[in-house]
C-alpha positions in Angstrom: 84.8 32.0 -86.1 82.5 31.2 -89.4 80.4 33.3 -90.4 78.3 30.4 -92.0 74.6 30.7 -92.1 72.2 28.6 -89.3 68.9 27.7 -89.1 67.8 29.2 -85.7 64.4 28.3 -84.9 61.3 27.0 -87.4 57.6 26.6 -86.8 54.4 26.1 -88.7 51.0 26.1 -88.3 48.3 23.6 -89.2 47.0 24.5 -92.8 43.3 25.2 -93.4 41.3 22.8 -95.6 39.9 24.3 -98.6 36.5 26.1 -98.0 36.8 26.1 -94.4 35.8 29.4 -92.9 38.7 31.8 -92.3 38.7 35.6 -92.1 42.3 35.3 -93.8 41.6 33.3 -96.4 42.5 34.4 -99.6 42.8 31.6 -101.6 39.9 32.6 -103.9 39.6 29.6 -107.4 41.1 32.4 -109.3 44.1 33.3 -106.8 46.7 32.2 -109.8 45.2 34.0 -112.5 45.1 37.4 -110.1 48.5 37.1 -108.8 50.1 36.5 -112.7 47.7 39.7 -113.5 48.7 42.1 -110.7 52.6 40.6 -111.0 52.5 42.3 -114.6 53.7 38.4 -115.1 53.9 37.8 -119.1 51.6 34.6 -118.3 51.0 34.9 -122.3 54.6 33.8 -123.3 53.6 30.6 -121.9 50.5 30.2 -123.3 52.1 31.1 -126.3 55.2 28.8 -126.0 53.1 25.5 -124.7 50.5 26.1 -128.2 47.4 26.4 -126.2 44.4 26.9 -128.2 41.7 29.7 -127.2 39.6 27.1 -125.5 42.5 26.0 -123.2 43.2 29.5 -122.6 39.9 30.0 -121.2 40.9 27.2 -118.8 42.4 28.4 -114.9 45.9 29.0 -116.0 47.2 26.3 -113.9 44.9 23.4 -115.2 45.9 24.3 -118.6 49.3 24.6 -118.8 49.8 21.0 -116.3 47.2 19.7 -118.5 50.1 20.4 -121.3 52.5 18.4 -119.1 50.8 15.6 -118.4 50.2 15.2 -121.9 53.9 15.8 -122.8 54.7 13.1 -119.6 52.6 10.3 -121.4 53.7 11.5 -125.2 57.5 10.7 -123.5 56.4 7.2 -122.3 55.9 8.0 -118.7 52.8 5.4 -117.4 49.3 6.8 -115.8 50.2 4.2 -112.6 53.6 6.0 -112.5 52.0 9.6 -112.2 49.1 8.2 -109.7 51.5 6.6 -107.9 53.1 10.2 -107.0 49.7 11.2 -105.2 49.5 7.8 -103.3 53.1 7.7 -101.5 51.9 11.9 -100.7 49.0 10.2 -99.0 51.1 7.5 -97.6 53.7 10.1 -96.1 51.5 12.5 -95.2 49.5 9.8 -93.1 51.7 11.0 -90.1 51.5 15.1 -90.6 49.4 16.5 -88.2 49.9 19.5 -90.6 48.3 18.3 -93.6 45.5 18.5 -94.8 44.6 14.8 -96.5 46.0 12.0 -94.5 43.7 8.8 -95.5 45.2 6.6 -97.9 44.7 6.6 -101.7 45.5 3.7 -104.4 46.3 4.1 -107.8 43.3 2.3 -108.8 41.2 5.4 -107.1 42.7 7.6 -109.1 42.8 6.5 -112.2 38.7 5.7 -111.7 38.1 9.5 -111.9 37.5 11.0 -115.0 39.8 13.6 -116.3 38.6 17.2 -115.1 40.7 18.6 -118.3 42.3 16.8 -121.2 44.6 14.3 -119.7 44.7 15.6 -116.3 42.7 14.3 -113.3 41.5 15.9 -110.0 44.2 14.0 -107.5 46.8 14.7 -109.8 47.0 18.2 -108.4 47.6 20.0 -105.2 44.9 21.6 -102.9 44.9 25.6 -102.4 45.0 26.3 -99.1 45.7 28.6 -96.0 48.8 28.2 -93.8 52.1 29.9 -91.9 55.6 28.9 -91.5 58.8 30.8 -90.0 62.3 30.4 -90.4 64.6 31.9 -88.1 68.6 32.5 -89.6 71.8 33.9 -88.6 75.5 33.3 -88.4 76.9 31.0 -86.7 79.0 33.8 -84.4 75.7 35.1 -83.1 74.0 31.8 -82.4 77.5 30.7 -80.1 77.3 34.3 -78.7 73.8 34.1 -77.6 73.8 30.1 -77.4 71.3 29.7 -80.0 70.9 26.1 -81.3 73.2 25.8 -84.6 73.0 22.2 -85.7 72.0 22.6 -89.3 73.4 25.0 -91.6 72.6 26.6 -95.2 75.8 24.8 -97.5 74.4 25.2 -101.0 71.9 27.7 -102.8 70.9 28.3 -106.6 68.3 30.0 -108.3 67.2 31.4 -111.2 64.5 32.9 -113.5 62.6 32.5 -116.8 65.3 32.4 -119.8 64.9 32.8 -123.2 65.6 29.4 -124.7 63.1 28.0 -122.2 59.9 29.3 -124.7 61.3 27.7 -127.9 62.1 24.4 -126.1 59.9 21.5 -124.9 56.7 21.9 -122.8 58.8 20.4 -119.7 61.4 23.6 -120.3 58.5 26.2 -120.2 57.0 24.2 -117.3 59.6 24.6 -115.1 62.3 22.1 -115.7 64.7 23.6 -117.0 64.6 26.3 -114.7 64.8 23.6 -112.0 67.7 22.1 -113.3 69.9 25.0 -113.5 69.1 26.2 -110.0 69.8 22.8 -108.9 73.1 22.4 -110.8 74.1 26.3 -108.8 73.1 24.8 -105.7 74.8 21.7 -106.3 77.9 23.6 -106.9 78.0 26.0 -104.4 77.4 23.3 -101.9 80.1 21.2 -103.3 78.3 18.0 -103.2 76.0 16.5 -105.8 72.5 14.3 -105.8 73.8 11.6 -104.8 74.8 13.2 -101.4 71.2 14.1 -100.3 68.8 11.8 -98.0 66.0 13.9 -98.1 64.0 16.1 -100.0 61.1 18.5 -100.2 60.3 19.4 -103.6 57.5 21.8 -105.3 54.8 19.1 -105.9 52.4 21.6 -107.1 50.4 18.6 -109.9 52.3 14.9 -109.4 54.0 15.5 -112.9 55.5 18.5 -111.8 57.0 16.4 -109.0 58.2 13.5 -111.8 59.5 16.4 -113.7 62.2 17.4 -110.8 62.9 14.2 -110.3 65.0 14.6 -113.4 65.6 18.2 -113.2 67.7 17.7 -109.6 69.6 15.0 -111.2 68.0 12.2 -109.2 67.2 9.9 -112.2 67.4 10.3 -116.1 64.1 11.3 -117.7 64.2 7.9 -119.5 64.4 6.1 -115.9 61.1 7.8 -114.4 59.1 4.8 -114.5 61.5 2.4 -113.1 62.5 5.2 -110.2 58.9 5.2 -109.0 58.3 1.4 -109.3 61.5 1.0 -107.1 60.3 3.0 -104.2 63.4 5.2 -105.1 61.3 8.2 -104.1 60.5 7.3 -100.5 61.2 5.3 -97.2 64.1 2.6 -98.1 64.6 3.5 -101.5 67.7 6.1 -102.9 65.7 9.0 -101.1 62.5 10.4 -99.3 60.7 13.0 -100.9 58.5 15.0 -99.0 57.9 13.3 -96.1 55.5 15.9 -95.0 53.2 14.4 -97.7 54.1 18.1 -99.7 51.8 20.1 -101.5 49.5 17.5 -102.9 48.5 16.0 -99.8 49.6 18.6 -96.7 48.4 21.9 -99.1 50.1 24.6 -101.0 49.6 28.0 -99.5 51.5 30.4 -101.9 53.8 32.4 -99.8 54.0 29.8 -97.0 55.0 27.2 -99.0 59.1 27.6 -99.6 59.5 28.0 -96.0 57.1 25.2 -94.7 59.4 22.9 -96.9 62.7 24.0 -95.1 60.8 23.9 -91.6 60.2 20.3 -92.4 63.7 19.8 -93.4 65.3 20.8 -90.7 63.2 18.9 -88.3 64.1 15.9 -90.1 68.3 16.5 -90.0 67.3 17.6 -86.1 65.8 14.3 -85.9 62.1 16.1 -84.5 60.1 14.6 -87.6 58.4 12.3 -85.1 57.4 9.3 -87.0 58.1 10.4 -90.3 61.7 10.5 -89.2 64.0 9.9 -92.0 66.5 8.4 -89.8 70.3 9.1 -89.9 68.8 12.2 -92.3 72.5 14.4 -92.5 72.0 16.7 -96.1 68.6 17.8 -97.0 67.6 19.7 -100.3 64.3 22.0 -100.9 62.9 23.1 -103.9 60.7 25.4 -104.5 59.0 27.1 -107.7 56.6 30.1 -109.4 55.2 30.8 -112.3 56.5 33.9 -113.8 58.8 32.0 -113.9 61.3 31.9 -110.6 63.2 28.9 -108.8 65.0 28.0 -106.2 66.9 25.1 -104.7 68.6 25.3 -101.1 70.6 22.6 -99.7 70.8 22.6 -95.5 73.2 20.3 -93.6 73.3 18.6 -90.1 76.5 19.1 -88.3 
């Protein structure tokens, strides 16, 4: 009998909109420069590495350093409508999440209208802090025919990996996660036995919108060069090569730290289940989640139906 790993049971809760009252609420506006401080994270290797001056450092760590990739996106050719457009299909997608937090519609002409809140990077290019739970339940697959747990999707493929080296005397795009991304991908790939081209559905860390181009890339869904011409395809969403996060993912259902990895395989596996309600990505069989921190760690899991 395999000994294969199941998903068991998932759930989630709704996630809190930002500001609202909650007793548990400790997504303070400096959240992500306490937790690098009280990690002992070396946050100043990437400051270092991405050439920030001491202005920028005085920035919250986060708008700084995407700040830095945005900059590096549109020094590599990648269009302003291409990295607005990443924020409008989260809108569009997350339009039928009862778990997320924005669900009205955005254009690209919206976006681009509002000023810059630092350098090159606007307001709806990034995700909203918030509050949230999720649960994943696993075990092997003896124990779930033994006590006639459901056992329909399974764990195939898993890679992950932290900060190296060679990242911090590489581009911005290596410090800022993609290179990190690709070689957890290329492990999960591996172990899985498949490649990109195998998936049908994804839920990737969408922390600022050119974090999300980024992994595009980094998971071997496109070429670097091909970013623009992905996203004006609609190869990133219903009918196209693949749907990425359905749920709407961080930038439109909410990012709550520690929640986040798990609320991304919960959706997953209601999708190769077929419970996504009418966000369904039908005949969904091989999903892949991605997930991200800074310090830096990453992780890429790949979960099958069958």
């Amino acid at each position: 009998m395999s000994n294969k790993v199941v998903i068991a049971g998932v759930g989630m809760v709704p996630f809190k909109k930002p500001g609202q009252s909650d007793p548990y609420d400790i997504m303070g506006q400096n959240a992500t420069r306490a937790a690098l401080s009280d990690a002992g994270i070396g946050y100043g290797l990437i400051e270092q590495a991405m050439n920030l001056s001491e202005e920028e450092r005085a920035a919250p760590p986060a708008v700084a350093m995407f700040a830095a990739q945005v900059d590096a996106m549109l020094q590599a050719g990648i269009s302003e409508e291409t990295i607005a457009s990443i924020s409008c299909k989260a809108r569009r997608h997350a339009a039928h999440n009862p778990n997320a937090i924005f669900r009205d519609p955005l254009t690209v002409k919206e976006i681009l209208a509002m000023p810059p809140v630092f350098r090159n990077l606007r307001k709806l290019y990034a995700c909203p802090p918030s509050c949230g739970a999720a649960a994943v339940i696993v075990c092997n697959e003896a124990f779930a025919r033994t006590h006639g747990i459901r056992s329909d999707v399974s764990l195939i493929g898993k890679g992950w990996g932290s900060d190296k080296k060679q990242y911090f005397s590489g581009s911005v795009m290596d410090v800022m996660f993609q290179a990190l991304s690709r070689d957890a991908a290329t492990a999960a790939y591996k172990d899985a036995g498949i490649g990109p081209e195998d998936i049908d559905v994804i839920e990737l860390h969408d922390c600022f919108t050119t974090n999300e181009l980024a992994t595009y890339s980094a998971l071997g869904l496109c070429k670097d060069e091909d970013l623009n011409a992905f996203v004006a395809d609609g190869d990133y969403t219903y009918g196209g090569r693949y749907v990425i996060n359905p749920s709407g993912g961080l930038l439109a259902k909410g990012h709550p730290l520690g929640a986040t990895g798990l609320a991304q395989i919960t959706e997953l596996t209601w999708h190769l289940r077929g419970d996504a309600g009418k966000r369904q990505v039908e005949g969904a069989r091989t999903a892949l989640q991605h997930n991200g921190g800074l310090g830096s760690a990453g992780f890429v899991h790949i979960f099958q139906r069958g």
